[in-house]
C-alpha positions in Angstrom: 0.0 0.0 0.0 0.9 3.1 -0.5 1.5 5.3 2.8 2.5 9.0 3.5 3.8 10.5 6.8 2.5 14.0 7.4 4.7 16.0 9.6 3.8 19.4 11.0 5.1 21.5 13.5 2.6 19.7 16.7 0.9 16.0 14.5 2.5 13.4 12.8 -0.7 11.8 10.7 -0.4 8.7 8.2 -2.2 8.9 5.1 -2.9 6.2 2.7 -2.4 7.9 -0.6 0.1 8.5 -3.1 2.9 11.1 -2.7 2.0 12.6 -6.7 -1.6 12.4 -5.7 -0.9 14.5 -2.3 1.3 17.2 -4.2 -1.2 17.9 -6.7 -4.0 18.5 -3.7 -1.2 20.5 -1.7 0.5 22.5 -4.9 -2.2 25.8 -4.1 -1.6 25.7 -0.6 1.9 26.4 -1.5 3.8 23.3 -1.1 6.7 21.7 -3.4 8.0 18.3 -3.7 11.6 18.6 -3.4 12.9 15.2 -3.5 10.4 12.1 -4.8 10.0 11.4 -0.7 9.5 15.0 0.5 7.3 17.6 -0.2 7.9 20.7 2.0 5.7 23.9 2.5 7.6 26.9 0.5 6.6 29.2 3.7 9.3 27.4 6.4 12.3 27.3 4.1 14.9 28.9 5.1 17.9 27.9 2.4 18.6 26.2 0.2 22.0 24.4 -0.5 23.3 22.1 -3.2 21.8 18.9 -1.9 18.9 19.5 0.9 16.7 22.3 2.2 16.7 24.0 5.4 13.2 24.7 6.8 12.2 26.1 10.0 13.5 24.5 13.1 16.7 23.9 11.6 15.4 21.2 9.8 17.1 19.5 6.6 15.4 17.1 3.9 17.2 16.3 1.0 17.0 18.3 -2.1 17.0 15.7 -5.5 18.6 17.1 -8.9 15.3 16.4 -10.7 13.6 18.7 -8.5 15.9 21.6 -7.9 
């Protein structure tokens, strides 16, 4: 099955759905896949560097060529 974990800053929720699915629901609300297991929300970045992205909290995900 296919599963996604939803992190925010106070819930963890897991939703059975696809990731591309998700993105395409999420894309007007402002959020971007950055790597094909991560999809952050553009307003908590911070930086970005060569290979991740920094959001809020100091935290990194990775940042995938195909999605710079």
């Amino acid at each position: 099955s296919h599963y996604v974990i939803i992190n925010t800053s106070t819930v963890v929720f897991k939703v059975r759905e696809r990731i591309s699915e998700l993105v395409k629901r999420l894309k007007p609300y402002g959020f971007q896949q950055v790597h094909r297991s991560y999809v952050v929300n553009e307003n908590h970045v911070i930086a970005y560097k060569h290979d991740e992205v920094i959001l809020t909290g100091n935290i990194s995900v990775p940042l995938s060529k195909k999605y710079k």
